[in-house]
C-alpha positions as CSV (number, residue, x, y, z in Angstrom):
1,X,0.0,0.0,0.0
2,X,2.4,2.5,1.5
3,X,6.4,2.7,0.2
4,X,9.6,3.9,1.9
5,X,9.7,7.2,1.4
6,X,6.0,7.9,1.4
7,X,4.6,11.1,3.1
8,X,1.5,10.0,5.4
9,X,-0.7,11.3,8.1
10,X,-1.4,8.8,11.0
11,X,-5.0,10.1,12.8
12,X,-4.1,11.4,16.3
13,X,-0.5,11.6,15.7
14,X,0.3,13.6,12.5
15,X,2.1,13.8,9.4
16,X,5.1,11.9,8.7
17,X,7.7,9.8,6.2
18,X,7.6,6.0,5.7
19,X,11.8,5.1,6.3
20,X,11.5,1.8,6.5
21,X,9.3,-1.4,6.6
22,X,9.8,-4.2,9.4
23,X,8.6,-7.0,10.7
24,X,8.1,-7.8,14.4
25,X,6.6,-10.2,16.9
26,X,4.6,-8.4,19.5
27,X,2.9,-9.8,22.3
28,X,4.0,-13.0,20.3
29,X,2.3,-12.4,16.7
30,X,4.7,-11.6,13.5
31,X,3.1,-8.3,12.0
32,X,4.8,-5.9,9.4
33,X,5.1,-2.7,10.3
34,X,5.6,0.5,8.4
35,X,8.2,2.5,10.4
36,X,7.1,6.4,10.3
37,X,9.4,9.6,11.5
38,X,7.0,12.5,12.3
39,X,9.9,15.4,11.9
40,X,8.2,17.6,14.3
41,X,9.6,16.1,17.9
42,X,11.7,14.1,15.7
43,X,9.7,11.1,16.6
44,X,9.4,7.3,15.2
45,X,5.8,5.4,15.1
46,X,5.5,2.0,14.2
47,X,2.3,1.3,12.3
48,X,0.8,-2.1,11.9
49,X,0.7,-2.6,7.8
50,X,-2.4,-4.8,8.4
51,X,-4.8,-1.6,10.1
52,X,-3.6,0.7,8.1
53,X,-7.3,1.7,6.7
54,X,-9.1,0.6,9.9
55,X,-6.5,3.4,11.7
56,X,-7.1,6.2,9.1
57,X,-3.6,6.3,7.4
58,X,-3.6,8.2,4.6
59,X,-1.5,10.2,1.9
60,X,-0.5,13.9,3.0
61,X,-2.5,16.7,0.9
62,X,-1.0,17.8,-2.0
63,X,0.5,21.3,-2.3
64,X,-3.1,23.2,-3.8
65,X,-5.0,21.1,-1.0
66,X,-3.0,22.5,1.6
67,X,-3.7,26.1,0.1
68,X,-7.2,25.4,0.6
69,X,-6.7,24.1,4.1
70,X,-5.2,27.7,5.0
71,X,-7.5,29.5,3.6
72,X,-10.4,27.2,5.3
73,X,-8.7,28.0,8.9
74,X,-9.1,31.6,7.8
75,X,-12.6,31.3,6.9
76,X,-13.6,29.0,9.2
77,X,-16.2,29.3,11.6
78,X,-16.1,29.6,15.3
79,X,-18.6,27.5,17.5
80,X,-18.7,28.9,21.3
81,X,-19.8,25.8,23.4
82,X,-19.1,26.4,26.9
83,X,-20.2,23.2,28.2
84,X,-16.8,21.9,28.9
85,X,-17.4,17.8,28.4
86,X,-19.5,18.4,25.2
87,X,-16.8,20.9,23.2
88,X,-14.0,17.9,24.6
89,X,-16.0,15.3,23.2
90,X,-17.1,17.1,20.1
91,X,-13.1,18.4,19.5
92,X,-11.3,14.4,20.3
93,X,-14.2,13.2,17.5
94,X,-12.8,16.1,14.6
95,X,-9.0,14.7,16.0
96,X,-9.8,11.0,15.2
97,X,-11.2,11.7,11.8
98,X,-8.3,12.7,10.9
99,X,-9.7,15.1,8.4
100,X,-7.0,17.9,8.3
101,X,-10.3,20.4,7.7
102,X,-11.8,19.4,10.8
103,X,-8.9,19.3,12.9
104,X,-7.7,22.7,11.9
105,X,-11.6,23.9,13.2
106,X,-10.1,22.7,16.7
107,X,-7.1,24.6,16.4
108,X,-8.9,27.6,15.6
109,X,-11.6,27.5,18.2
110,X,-9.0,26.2,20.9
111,X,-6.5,29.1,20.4
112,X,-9.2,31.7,20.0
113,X,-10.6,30.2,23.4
114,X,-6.9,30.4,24.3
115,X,-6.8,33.9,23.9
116,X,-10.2,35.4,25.6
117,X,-10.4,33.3,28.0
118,X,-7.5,30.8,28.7
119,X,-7.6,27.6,28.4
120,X,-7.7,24.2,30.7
121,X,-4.5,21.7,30.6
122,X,-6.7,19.4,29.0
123,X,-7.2,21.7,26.6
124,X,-3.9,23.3,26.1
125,X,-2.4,19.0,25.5
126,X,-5.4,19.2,23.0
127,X,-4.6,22.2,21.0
128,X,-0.7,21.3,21.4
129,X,-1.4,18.0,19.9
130,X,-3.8,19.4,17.4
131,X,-1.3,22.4,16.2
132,X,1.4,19.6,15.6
133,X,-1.1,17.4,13.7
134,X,-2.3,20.8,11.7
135,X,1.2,22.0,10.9
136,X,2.9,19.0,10.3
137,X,1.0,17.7,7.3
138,X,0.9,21.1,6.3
139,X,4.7,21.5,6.2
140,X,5.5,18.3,4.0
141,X,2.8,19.5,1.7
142,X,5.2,21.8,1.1
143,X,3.0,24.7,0.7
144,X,4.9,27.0,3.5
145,X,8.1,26.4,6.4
146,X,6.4,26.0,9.9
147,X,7.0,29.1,11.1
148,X,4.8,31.0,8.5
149,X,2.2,28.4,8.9
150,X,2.1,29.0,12.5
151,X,2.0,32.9,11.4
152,X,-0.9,32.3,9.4
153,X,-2.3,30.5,12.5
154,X,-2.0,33.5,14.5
155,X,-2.6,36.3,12.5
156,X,-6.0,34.6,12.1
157,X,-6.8,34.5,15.3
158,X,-5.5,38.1,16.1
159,X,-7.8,39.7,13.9
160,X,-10.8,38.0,15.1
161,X,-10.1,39.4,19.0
């Protein structure tokens, strides 16, 4: 499905390269494994080859997609839910699609929260998390360096204050 060298987004994680593919017994069953480094954190995932669809792997967005993406955050509008449990819920579903649309909705709404009001920890992991996931498939798009993404990102949610 996938080859080394691939650029993917693993749901809940982010966006990454394939460097290699492995196979390795865990808790006692042989599985191959597509072995993923997610550049921001420098981290490695292993990914079983077997779930990849049942996980949500997918391709990165292409460059024009990604333009679309920005300028989606930019338009995007902002639901105020202050029932705490519900916007949690509601924002951990949009982060589990994997949908890069829906995901940059909880950025949005998170760091505008962020900025009139402040933010929980829960909330702060959850728009960390969500940022990373956000601006790393973004960045190997290649549609714009991390910094002016994360620009973007803010200048957004300036002008809305």
């Amino acid at each position: 499905m996938y080859s080394i060298g691939d650029k993917i987004v693993y749901p809940m994680h982010g966006a990454g390269i394939i460097e290699a593919i492995e196979e390795r017994v865990v808790l006692g069953k042989k599985q191959s494994y597509y072995i993923m480094r997610i550049p921001a954190g420098d981290m490695k995932v292993m990914i079983p080859k077997d779930s990849c669809d049942e996980i949500g792997v997918r391709f990165v967005i292409g460059k024009d997609e990604a333009g679309k993406v920005l300028e989606a955050f930019r338009n995007a509008p902002v639901e105020e839910d202050n029932n705490w449990n519900k916007r949690h819920r509601d924002n951990m579903v949009k982060i589990k699609s994997g949908d890069i649309y829906q995901v940059c909705t909880v950025v949005k709404e998170l760091m505008l929260r962020d900025r009139q009001k402040g933010l929980s920890t829960s909330e702060r992991k959850m728009l960390s998390s969500a940022k990373q996931i956000v601006v790393s498939e973004l960045v190997l798009s290649s549609v714009a360096g991390k910094s002016d993404i994360e620009s973007i990102m803010c200048d957004t949610v300036e002008q809305m204050l």
